[in-house]
N, C-alpha and C positions, 0 to 999 in steps of 0.2 A: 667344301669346308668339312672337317672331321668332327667326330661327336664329340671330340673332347674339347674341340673351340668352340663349339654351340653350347656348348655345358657350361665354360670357360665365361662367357659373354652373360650369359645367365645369371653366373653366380654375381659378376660386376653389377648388372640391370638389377639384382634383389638389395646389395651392396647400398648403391644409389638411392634407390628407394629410401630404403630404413634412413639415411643419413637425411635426405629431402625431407621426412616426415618427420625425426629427431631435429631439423634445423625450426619445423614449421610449428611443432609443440614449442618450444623453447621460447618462440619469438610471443605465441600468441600468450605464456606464463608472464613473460615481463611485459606486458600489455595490460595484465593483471592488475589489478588494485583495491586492497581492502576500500568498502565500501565509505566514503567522507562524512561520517556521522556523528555526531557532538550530542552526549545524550544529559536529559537533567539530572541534578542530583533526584536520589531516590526519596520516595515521603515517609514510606511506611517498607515494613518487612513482613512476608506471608500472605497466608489464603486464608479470610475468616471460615469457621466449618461451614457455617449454611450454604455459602459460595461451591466449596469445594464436592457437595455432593447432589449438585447439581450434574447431570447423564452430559449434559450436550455443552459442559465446560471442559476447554483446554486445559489439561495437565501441567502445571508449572514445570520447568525444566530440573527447577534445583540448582541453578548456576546459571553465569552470564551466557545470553546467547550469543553466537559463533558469528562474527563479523564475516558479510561475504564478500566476495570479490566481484570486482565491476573492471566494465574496461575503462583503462586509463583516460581520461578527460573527462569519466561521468562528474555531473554536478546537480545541485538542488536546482531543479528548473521552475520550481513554485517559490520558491523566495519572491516577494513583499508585489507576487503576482496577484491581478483582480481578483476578487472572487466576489459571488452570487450565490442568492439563496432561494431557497422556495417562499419562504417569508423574512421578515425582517428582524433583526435580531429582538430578544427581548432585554437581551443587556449585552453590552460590549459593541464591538464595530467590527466587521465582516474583513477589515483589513488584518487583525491582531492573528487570522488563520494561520498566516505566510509571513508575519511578523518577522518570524527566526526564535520568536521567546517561547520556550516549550518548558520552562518553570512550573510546580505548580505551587502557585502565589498568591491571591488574592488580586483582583482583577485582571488576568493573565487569557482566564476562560470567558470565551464566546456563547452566551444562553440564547436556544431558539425554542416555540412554541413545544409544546406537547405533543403526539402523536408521530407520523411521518413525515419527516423533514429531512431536507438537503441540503449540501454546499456545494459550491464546484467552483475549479482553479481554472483559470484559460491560460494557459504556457504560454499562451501567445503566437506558437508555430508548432506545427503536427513537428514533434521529435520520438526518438527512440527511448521506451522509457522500462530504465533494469528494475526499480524498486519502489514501491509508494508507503511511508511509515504514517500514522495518524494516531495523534495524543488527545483523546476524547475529554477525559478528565480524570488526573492519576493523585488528586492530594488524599483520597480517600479508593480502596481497594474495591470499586462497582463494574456491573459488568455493563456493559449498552448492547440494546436486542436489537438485533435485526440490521446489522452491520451488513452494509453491501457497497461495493467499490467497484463502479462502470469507467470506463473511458471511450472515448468515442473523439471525429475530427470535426462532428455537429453540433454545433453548441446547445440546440434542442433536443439531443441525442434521441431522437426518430432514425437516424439512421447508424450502421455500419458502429455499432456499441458491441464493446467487449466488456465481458463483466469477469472479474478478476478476483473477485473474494464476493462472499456468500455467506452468511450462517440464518438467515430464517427458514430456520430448518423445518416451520409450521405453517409456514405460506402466508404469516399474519401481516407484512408489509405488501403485501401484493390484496390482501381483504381489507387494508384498516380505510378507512374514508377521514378524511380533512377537511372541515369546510363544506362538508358533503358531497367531496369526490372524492374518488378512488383512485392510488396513485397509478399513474401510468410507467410503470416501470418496463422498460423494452427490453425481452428476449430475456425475461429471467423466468428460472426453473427453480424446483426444490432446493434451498439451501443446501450445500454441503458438509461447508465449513464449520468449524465447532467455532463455540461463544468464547471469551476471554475474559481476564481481568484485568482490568488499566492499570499499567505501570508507565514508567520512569522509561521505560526501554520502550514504551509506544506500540504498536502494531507494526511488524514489516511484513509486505506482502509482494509475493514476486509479479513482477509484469512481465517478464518473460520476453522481452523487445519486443514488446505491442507499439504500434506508431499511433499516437494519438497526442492532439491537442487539447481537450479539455478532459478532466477527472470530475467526477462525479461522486461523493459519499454520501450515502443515506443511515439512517438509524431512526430506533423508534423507543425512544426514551431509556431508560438504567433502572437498576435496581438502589441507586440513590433514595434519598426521602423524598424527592419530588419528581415530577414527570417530563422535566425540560429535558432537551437534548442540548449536547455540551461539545464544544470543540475548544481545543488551545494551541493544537497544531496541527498541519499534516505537511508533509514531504514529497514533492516528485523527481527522484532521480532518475537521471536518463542523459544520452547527448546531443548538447545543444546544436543547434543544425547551424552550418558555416555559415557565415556570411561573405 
């Protein structure tokens, strides 16, 4: 064979390629799908100043945020899913989490004790999960400390726990005692994440195709005028596993 048909073959073998790789981008863009998200009407407009100069609060965008893409079939796998708490509500019912009503209304929001507290969703089956959103409580512009978002396939999460968002960036949910215990939070480090302010657009935070079954969120009260901690919604997108 001469150099010019091994060269000849070559060019075809690069040819090929780029076309297989241009075939395989293509397919996996229309696979693509803006993320299925339905958000509430807004309450309020802005950042009050005391909020906004705060060091370890997130910078508003200034505009709506950027809807991501998910693969085709994701869906809300926490929808009107059980959930549990570390204590029992102090008003509302532990079902209105996963409702679907992410309003902020008057009796919409879920109040739990003071201090550190949890909720957690059981999907029901370890799936793939792209995005988890949670609407603390957005009728009034506050921020909640000590926001942290585990997932794990143990519903005691003792084990095999991914933690996915972070901001006690002071260690004070890992020191506060409840009850006169101290939370056992597994496999968490310094906060990284920065604090927020409850809007209408919720928290999104990626999962990154973590597989897990149950979600986990903790907080440790707002800058609201009282000490309770608040939930009106949270989200888990991901795909549902075939049956």
């Amino acid at each position: 064979m001469d150099t010019s048909h091994r060269a000849s073959r070559r060019s075809r073998s690069t040819v090929l390629g780029i076309i297989a790789l241009t075939l395989a981008g293509a397919a996996l863009a229309q696979d693509a799908v803006p993320l299925p998200l339905k958000l509430p009407k807004p309450n309020f407009i802005g950042t009050p100043g005391d909020l906004a100069e705060n060091p370890h609060l997130e910078k508003p965008l200034g505009k709506a945020r950027p809807v991501p893409t998910v693969p085709a079939g994701t869906v809300n796998l926490s929808l009107k899913k059980p959930v549990t708490a570390s204590n029992a509500p102090y008003s509302g019912t532990l079902a209105q989490i996963t409702d679907g009503n992410k309003d902020a209304a008057s009796g919409t929001t879920v109040e739990l004790k003071p201090r550190v507290q949890w909720v957690q969703v059981d999907l029901g089956a370890t799936s793939e999960l792209s995005y988890i959103l949670i609407w603390h409580f957005h009728e009034q512009p506050v921020v909640f400390r000590d926001v942290i978002v585990q997932v794990s396939s143990d519903a005691e999460f003792k084990t095999g726990v991914t933690t996915l968002f972070n901001n006690d960036y002071d260690d004070t949910a890992k020191a506060d005692k409840v009850e006169g215990k101290t939370p056992n939070i597994q496999g968490l480090e310094t906060g990284k994440n920065l604090e927020y302010v409850e809007t209408n657009e919720g928290k999104l935070i990626p999962a990154n195709k973590t597989k897990a079954r149950y979600v986990r969120f903790y907080s440790r009260g707002s800058t609201f005028t009282d000490p309770l901690n608040r939930y009106t919604e949270v989200e888990v997108y991901g795909l549902p596993i075939s049956r």
